[in-house]
mmCIF file as Biopython writes it, N, C-alpha, C and O atoms, coordinates in Angstrom:
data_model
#
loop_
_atom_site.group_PDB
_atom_site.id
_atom_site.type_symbol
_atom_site.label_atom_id
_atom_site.label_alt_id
_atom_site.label_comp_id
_atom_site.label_asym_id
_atom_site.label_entity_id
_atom_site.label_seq_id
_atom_site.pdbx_PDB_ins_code
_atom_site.Cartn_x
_atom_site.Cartn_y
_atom_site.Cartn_z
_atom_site.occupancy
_atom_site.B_iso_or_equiv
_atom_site.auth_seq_id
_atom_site.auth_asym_id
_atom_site.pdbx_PDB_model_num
ATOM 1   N N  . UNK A ? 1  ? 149.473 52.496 22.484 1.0 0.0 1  A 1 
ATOM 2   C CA . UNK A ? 1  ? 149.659 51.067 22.372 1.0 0.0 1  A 1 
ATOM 3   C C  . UNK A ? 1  ? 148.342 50.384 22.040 1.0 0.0 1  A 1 
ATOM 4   O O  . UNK A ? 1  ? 148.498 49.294 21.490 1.0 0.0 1  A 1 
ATOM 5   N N  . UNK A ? 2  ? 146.857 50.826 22.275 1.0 0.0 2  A 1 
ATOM 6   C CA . UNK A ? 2  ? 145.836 50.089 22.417 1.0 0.0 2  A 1 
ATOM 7   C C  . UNK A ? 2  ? 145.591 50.194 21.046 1.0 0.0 2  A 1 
ATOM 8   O O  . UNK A ? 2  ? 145.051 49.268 20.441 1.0 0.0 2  A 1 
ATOM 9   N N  . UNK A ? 3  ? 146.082 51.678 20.254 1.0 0.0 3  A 1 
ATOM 10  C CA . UNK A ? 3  ? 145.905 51.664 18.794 1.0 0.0 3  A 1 
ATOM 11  C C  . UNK A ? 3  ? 146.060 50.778 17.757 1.0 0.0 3  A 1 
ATOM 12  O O  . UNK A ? 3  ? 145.396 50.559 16.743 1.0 0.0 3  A 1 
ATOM 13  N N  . UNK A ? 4  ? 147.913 49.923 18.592 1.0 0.0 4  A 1 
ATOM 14  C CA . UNK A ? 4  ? 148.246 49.147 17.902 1.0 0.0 4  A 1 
ATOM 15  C C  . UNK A ? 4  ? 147.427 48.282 17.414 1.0 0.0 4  A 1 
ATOM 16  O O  . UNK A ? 4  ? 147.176 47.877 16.279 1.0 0.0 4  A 1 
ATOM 17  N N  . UNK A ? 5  ? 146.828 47.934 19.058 1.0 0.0 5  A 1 
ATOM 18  C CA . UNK A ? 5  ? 146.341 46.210 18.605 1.0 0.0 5  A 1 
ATOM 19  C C  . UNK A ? 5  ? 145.035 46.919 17.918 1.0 0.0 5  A 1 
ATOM 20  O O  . UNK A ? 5  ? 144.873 46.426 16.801 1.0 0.0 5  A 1 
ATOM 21  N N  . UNK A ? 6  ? 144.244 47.719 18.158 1.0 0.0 6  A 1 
ATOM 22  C CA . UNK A ? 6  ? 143.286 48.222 17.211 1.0 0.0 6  A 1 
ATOM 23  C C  . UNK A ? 6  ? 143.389 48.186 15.854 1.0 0.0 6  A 1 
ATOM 24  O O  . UNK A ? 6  ? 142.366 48.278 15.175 1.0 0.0 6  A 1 
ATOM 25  N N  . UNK A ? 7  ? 144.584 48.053 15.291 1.0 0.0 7  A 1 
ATOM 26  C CA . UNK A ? 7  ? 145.047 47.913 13.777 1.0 0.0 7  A 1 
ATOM 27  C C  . UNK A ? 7  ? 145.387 46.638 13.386 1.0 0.0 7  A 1 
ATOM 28  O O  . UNK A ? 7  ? 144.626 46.036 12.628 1.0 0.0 7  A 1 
ATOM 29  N N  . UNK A ? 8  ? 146.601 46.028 13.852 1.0 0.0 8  A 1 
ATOM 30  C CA . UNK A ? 8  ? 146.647 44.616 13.813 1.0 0.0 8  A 1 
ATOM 31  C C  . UNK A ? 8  ? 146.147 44.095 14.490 1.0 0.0 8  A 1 
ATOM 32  O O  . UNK A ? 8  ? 146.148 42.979 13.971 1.0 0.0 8  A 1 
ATOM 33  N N  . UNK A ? 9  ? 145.467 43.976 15.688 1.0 0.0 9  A 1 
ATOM 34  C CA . UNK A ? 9  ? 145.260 43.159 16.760 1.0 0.0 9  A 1 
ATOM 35  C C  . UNK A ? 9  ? 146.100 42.387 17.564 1.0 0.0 9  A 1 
ATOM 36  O O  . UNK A ? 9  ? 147.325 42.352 17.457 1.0 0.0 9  A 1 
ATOM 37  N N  . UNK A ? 10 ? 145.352 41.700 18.459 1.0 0.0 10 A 1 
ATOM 38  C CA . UNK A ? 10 ? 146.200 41.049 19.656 1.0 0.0 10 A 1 
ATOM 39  C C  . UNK A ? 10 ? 147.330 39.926 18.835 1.0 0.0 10 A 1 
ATOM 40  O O  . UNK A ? 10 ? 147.065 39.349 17.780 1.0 0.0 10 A 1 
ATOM 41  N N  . UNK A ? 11 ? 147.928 39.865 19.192 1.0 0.0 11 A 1 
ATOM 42  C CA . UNK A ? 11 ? 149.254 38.701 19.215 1.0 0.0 11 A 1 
ATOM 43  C C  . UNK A ? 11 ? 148.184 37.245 19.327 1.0 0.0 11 A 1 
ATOM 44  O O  . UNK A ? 11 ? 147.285 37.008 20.134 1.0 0.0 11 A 1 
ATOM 45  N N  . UNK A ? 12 ? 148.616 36.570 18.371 1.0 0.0 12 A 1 
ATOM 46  C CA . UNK A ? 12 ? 148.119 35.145 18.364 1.0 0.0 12 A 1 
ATOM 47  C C  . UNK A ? 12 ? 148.793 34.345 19.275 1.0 0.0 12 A 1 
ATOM 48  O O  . UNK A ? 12 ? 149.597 34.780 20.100 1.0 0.0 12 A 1 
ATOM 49  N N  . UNK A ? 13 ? 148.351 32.706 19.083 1.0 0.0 13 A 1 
ATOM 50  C CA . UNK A ? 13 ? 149.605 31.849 19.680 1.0 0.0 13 A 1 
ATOM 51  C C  . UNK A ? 13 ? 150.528 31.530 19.144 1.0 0.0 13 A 1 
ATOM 52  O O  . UNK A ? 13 ? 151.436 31.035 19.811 1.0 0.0 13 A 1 
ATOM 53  N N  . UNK A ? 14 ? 150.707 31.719 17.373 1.0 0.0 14 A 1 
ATOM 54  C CA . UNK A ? 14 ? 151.646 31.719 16.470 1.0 0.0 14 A 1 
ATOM 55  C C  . UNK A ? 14 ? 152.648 32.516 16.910 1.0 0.0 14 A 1 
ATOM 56  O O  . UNK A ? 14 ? 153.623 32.123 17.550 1.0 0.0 14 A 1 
ATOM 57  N N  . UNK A ? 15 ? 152.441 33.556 16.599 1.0 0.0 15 A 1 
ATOM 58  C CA . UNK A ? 15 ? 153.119 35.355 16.917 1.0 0.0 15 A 1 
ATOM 59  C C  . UNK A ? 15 ? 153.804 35.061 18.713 1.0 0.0 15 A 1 
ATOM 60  O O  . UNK A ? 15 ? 155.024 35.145 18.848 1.0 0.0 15 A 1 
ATOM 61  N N  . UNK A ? 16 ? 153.093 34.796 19.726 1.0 0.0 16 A 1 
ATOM 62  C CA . UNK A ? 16 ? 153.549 34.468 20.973 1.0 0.0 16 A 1 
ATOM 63  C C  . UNK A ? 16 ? 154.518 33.463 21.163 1.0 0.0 16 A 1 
ATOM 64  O O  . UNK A ? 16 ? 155.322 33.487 22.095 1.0 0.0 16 A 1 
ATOM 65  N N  . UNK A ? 17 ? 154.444 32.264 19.996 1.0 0.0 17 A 1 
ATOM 66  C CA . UNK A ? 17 ? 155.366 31.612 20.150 1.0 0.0 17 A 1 
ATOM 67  C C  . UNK A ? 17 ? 157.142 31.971 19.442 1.0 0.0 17 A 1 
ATOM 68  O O  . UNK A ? 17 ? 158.262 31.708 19.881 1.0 0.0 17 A 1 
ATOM 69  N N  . UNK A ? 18 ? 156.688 32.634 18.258 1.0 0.0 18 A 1 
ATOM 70  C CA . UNK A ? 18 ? 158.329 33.152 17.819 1.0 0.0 18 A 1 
ATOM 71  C C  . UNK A ? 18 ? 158.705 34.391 18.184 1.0 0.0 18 A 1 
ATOM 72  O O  . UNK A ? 18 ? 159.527 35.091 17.593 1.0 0.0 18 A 1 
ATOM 73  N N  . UNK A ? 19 ? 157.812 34.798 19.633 1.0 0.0 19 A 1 
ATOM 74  C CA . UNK A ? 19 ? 158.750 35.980 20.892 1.0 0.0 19 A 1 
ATOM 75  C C  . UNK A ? 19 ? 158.906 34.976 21.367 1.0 0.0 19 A 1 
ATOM 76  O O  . UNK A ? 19 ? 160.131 34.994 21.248 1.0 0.0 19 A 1 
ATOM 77  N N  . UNK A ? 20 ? 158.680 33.889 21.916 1.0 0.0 20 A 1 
ATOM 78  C CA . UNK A ? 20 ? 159.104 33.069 23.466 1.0 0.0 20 A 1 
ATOM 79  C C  . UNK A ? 20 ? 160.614 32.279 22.371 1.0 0.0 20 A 1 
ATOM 80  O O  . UNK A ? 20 ? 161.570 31.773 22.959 1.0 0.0 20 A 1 
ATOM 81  N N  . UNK A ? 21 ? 160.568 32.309 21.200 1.0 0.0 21 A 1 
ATOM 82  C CA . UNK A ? 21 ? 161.491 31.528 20.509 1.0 0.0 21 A 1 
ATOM 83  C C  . UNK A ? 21 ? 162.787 32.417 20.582 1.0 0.0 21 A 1 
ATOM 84  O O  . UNK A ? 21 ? 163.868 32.220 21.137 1.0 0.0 21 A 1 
ATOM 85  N N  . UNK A ? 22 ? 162.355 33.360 19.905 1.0 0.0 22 A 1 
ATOM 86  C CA . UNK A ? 22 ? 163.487 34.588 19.634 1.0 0.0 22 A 1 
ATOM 87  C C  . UNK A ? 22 ? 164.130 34.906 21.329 1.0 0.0 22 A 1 
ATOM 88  O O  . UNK A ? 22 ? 165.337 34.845 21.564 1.0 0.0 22 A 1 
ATOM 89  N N  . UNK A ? 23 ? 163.169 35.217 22.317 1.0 0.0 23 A 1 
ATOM 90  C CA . UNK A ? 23 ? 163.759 35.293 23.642 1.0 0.0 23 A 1 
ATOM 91  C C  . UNK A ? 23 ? 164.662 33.975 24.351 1.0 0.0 23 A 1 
ATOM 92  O O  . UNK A ? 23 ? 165.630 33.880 25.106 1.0 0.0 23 A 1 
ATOM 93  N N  . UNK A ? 24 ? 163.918 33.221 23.772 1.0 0.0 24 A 1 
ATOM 94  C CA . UNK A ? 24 ? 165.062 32.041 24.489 1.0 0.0 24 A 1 
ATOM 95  C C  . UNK A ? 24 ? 166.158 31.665 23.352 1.0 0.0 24 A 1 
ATOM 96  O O  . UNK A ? 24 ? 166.851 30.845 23.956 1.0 0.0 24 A 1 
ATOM 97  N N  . UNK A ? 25 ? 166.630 31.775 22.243 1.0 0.0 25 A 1 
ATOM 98  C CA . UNK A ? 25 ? 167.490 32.773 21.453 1.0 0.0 25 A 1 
ATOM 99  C C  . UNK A ? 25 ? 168.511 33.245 22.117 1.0 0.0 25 A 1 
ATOM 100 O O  . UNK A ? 25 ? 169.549 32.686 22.473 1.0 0.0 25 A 1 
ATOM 101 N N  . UNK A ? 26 ? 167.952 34.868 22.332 1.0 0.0 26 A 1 
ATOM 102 C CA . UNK A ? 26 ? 168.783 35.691 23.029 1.0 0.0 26 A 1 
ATOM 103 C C  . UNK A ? 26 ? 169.332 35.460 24.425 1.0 0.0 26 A 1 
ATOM 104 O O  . UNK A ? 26 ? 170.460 35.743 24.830 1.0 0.0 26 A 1 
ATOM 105 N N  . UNK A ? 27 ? 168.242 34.843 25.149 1.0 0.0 27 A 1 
ATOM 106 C CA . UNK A ? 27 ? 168.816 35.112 26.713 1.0 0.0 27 A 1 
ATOM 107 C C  . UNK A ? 27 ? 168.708 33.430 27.110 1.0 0.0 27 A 1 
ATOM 108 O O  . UNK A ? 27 ? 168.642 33.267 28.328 1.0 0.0 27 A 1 
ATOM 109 N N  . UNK A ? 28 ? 168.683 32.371 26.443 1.0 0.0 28 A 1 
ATOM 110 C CA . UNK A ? 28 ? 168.813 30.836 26.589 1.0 0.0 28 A 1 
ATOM 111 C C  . UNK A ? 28 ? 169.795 30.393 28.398 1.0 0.0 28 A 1 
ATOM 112 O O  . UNK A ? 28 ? 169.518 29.736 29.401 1.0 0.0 28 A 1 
ATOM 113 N N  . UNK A ? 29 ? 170.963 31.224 27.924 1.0 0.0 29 A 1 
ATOM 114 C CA . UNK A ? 29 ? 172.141 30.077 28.639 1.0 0.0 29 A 1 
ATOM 115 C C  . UNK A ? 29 ? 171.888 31.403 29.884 1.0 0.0 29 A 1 
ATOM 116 O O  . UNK A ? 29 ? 172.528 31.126 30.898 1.0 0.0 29 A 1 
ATOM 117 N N  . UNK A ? 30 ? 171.061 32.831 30.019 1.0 0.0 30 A 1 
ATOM 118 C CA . UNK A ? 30 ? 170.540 33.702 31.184 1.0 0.0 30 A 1 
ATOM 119 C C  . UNK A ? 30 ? 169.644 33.461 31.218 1.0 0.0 30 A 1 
ATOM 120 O O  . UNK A ? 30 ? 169.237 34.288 32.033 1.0 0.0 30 A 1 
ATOM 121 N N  . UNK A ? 31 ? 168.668 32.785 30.903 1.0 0.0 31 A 1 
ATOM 122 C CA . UNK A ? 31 ? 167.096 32.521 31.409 1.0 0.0 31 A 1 
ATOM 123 C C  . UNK A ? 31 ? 167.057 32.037 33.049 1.0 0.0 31 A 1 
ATOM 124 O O  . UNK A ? 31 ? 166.576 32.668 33.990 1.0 0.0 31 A 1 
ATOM 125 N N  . UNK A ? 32 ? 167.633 30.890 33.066 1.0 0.0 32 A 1 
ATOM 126 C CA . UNK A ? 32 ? 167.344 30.479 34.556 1.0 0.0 32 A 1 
ATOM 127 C C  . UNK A ? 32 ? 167.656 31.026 35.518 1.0 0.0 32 A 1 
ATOM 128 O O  . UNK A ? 32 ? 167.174 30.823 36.632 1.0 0.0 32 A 1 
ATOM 129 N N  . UNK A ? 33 ? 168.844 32.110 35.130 1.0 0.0 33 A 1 
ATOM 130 C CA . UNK A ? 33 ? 169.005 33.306 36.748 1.0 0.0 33 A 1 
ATOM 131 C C  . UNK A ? 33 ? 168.251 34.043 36.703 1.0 0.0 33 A 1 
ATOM 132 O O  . UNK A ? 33 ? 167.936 34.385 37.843 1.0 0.0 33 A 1 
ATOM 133 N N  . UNK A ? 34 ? 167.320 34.916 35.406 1.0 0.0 34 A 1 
ATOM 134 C CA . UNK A ? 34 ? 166.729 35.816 34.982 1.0 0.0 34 A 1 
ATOM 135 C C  . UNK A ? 34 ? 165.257 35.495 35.531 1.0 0.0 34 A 1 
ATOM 136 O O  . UNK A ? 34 ? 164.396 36.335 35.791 1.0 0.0 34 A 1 
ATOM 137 N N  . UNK A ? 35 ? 165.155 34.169 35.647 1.0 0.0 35 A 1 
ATOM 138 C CA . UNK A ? 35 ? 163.698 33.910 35.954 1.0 0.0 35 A 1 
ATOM 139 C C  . UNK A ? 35 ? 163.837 33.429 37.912 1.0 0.0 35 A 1 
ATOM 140 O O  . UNK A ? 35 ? 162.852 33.422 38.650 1.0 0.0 35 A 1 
ATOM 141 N N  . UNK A ? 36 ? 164.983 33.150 38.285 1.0 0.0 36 A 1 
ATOM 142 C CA . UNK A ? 36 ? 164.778 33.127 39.442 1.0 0.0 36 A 1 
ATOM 143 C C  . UNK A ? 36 ? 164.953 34.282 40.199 1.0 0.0 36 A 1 
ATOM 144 O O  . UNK A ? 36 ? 164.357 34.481 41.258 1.0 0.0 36 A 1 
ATOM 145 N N  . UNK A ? 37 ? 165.951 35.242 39.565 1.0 0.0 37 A 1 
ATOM 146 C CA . UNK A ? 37 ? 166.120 36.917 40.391 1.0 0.0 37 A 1 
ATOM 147 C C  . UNK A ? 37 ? 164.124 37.519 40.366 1.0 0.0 37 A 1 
ATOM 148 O O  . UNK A ? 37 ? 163.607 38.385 41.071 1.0 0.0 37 A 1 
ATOM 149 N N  . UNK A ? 38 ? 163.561 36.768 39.438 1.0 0.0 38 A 1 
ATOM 150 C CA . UNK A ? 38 ? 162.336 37.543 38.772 1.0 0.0 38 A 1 
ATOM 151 C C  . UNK A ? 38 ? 161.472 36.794 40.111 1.0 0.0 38 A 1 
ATOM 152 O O  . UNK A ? 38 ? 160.698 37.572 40.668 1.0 0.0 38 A 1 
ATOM 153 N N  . UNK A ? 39 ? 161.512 35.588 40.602 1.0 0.0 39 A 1 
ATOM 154 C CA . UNK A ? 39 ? 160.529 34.825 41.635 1.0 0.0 39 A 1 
ATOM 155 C C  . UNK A ? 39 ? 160.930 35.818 43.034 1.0 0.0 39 A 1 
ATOM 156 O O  . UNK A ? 39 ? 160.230 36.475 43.805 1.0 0.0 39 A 1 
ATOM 157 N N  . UNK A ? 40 ? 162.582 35.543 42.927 1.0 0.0 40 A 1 
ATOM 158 C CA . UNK A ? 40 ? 162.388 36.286 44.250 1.0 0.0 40 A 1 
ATOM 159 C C  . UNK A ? 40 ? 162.339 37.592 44.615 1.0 0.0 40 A 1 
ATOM 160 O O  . UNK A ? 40 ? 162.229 38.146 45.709 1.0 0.0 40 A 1 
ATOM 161 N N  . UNK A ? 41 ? 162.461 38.055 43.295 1.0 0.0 41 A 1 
ATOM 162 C CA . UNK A ? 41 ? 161.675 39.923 43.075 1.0 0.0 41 A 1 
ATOM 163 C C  . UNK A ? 41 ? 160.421 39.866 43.804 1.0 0.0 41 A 1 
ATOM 164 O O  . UNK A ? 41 ? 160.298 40.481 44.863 1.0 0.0 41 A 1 
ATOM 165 N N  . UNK A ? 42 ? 159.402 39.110 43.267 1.0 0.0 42 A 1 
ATOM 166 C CA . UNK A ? 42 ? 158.087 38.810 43.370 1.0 0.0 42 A 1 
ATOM 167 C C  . UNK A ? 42 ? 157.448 38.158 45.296 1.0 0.0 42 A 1 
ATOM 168 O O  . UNK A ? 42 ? 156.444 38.183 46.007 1.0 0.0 42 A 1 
ATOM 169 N N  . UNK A ? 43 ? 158.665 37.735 45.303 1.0 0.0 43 A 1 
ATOM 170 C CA . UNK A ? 43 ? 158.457 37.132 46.885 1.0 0.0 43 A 1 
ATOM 171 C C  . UNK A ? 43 ? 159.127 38.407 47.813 1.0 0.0 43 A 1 
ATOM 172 O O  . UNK A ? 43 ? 158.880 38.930 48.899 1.0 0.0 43 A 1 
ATOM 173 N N  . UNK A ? 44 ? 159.758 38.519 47.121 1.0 0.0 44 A 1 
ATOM 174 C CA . UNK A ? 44 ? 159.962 39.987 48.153 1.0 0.0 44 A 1 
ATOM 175 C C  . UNK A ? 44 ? 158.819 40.889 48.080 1.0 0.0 44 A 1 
ATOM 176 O O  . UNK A ? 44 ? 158.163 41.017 49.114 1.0 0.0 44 A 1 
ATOM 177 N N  . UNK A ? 45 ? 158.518 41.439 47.199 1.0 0.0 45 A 1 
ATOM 178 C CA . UNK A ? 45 ? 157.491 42.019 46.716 1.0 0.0 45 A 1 
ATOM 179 C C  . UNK A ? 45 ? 155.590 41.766 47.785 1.0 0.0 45 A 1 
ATOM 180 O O  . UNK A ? 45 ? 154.665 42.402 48.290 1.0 0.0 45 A 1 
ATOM 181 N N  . UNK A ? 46 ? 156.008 40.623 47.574 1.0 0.0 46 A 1 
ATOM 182 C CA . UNK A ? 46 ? 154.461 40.086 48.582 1.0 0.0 46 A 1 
ATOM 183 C C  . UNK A ? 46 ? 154.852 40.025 49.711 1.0 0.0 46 A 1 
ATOM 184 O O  . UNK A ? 46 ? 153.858 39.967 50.434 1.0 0.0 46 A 1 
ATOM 185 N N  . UNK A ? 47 ? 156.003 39.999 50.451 1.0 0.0 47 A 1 
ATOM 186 C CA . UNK A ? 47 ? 156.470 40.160 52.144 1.0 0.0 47 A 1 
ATOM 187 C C  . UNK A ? 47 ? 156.520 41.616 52.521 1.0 0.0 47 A 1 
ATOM 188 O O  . UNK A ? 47 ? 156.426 41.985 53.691 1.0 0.0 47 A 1 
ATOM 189 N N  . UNK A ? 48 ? 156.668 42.419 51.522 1.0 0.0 48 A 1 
ATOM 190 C CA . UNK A ? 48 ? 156.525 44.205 51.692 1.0 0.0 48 A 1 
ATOM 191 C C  . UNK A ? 48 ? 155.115 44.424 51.987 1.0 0.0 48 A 1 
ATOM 192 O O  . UNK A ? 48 ? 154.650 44.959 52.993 1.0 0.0 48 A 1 
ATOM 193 N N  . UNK A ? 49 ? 154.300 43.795 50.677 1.0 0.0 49 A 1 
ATOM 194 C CA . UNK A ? 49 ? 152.883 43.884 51.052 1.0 0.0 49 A 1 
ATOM 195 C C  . UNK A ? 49 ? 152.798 43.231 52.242 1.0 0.0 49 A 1 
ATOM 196 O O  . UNK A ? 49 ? 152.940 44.125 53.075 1.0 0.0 49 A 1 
ATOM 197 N N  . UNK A ? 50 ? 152.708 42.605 52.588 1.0 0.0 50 A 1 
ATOM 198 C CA . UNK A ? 50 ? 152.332 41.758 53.768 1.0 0.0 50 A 1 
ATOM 199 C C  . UNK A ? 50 ? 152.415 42.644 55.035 1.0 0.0 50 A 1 
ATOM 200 O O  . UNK A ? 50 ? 151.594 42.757 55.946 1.0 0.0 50 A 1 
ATOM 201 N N  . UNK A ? 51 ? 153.926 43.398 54.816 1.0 0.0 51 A 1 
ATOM 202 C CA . UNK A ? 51 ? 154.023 43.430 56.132 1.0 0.0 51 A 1 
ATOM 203 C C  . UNK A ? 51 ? 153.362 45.372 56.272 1.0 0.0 51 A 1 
ATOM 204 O O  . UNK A ? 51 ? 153.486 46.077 57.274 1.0 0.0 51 A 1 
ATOM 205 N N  . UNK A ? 52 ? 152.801 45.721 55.139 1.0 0.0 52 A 1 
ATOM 206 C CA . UNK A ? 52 ? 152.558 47.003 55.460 1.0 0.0 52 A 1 
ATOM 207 C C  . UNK A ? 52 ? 150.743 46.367 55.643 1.0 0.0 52 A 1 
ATOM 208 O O  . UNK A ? 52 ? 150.113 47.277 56.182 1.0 0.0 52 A 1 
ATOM 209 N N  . UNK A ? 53 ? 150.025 45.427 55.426 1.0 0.0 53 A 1 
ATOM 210 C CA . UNK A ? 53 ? 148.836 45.223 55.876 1.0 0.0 53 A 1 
ATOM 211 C C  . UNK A ? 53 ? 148.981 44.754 57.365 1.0 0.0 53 A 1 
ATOM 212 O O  . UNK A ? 53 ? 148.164 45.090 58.223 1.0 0.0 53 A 1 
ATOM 213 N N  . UNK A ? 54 ? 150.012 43.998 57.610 1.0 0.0 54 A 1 
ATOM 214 C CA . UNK A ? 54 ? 149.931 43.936 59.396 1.0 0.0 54 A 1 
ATOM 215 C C  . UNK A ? 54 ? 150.374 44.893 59.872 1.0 0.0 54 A 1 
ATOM 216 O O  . UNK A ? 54 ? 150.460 44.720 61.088 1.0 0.0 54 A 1 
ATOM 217 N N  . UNK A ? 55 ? 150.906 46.374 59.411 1.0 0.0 55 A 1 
ATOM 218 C CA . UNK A ? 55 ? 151.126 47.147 60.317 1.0 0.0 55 A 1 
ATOM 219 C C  . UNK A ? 55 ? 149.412 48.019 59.886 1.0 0.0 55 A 1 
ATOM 220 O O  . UNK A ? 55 ? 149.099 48.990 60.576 1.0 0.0 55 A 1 
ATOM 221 N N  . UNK A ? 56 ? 148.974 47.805 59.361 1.0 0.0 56 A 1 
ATOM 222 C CA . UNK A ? 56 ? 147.645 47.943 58.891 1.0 0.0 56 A 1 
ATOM 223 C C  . UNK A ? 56 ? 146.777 47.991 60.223 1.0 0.0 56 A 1 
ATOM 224 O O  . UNK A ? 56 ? 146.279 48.915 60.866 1.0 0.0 56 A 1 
ATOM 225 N N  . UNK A ? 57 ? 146.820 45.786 60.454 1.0 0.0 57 A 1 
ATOM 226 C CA . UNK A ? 57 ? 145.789 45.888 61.008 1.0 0.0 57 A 1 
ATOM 227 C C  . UNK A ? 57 ? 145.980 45.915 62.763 1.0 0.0 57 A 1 
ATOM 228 O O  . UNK A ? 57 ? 145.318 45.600 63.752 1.0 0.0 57 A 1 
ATOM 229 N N  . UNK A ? 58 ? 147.460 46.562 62.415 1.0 0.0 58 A 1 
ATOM 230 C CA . UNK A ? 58 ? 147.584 46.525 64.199 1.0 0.0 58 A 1 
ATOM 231 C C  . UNK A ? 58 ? 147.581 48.163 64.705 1.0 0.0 58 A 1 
ATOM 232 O O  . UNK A ? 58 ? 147.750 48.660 65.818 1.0 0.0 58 A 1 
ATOM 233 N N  . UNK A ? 59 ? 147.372 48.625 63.676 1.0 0.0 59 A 1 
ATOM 234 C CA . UNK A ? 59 ? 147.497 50.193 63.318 1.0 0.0 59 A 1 
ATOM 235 C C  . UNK A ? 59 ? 145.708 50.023 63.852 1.0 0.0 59 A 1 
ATOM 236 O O  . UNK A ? 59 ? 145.620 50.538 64.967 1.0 0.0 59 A 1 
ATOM 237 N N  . UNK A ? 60 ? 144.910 49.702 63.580 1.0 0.0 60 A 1 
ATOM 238 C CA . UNK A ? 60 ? 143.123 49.472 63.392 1.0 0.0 60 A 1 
ATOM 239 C C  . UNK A ? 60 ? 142.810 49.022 64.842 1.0 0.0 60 A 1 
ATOM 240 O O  . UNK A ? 60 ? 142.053 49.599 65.623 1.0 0.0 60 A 1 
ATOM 241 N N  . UNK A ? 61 ? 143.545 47.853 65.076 1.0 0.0 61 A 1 
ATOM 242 C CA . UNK A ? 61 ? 143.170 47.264 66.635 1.0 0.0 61 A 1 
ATOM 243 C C  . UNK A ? 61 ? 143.739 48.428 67.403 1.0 0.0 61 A 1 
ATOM 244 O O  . UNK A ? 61 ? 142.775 48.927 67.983 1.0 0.0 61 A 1 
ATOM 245 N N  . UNK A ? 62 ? 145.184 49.328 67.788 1.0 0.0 62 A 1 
ATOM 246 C CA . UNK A ? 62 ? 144.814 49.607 68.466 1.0 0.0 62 A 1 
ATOM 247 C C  . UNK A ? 62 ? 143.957 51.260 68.352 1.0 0.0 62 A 1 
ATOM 248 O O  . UNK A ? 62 ? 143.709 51.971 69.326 1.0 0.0 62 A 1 
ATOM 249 N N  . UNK A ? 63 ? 143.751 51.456 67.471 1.0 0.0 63 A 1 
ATOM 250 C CA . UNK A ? 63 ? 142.585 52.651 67.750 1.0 0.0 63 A 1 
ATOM 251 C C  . UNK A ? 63 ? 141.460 51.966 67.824 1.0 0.0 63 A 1 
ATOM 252 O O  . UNK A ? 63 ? 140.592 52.779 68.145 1.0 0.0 63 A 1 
ATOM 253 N N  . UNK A ? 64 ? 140.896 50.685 67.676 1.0 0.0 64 A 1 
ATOM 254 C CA . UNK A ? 64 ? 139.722 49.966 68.406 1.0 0.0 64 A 1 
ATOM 255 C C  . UNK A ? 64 ? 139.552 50.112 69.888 1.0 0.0 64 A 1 
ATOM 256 O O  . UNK A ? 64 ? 138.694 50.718 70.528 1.0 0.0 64 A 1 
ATOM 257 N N  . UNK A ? 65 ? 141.034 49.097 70.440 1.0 0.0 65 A 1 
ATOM 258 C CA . UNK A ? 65 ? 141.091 49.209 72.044 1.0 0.0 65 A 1 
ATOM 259 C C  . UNK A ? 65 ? 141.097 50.531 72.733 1.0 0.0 65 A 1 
ATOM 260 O O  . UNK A ? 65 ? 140.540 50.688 73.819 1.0 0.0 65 A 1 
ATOM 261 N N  . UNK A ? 66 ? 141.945 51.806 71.885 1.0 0.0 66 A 1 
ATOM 262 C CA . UNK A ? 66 ? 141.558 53.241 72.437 1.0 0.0 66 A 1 
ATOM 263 C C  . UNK A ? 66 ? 140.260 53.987 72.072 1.0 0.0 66 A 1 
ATOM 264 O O  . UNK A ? 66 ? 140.152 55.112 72.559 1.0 0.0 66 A 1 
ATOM 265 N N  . UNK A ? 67 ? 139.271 53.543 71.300 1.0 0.0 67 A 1 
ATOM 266 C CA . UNK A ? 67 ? 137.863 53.718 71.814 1.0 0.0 67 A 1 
ATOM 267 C C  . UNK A ? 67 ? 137.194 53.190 72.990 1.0 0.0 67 A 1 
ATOM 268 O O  . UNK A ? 67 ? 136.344 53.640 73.760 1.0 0.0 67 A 1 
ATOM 269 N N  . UNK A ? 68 ? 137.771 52.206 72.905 1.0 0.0 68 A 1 
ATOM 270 C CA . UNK A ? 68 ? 137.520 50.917 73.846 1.0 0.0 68 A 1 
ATOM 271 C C  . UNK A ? 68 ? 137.219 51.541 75.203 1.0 0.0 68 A 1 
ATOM 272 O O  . UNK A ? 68 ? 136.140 51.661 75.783 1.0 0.0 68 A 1 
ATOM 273 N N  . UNK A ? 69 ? 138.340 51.874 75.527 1.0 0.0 69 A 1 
ATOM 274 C CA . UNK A ? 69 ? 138.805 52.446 76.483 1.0 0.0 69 A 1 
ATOM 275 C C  . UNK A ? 69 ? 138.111 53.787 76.666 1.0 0.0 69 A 1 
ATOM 276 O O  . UNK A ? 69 ? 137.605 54.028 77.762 1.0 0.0 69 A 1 
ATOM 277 N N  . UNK A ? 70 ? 138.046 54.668 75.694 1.0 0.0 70 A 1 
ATOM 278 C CA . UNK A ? 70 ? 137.858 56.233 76.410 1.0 0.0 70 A 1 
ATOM 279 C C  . UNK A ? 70 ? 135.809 55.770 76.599 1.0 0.0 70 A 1 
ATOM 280 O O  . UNK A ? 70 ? 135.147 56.561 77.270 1.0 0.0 70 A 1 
ATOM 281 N N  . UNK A ? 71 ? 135.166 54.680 76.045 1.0 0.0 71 A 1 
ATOM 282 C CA . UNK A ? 71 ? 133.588 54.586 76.361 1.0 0.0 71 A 1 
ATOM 283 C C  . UNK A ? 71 ? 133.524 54.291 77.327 1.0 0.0 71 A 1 
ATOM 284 O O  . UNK A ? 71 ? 132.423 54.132 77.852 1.0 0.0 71 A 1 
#
């Protein structure tokens, strides 16, 4: 793929605009479910993260407090 743009190069704002044209085109009267299934993909997505860094940092505290403890 990097070849591509190595040959033609990157996509302009011309070129970017008749994909965003052609896509709202095709998927016009599905865009607005398509883009809200896509937010709350994304919000789910950051509550997974979330919740595997608080099992993170409670995973950290307590092998803190069990040093804690055995000094």
């Amino acid at each position: 793929m990097s070849t591509l743009f190595a040959i033609f190069g990157a996509p302009g704002p011309m070129e970017m605009m008749i994909v965003m044209a052609i896509m709202l085109l095709l998927f016009g009267h599905r865009l607005p479910s398509v883009m809200r299934s896509l937010g709350r993909g994304v919000v789910e997505f950051k509550k997974g993260v979330q919740g595997v860094e608080d099992e993170l940092d409670e995973a950290n505290r307590s092998i803190k407090s069990d040093k804690s403890i055995e000094s």
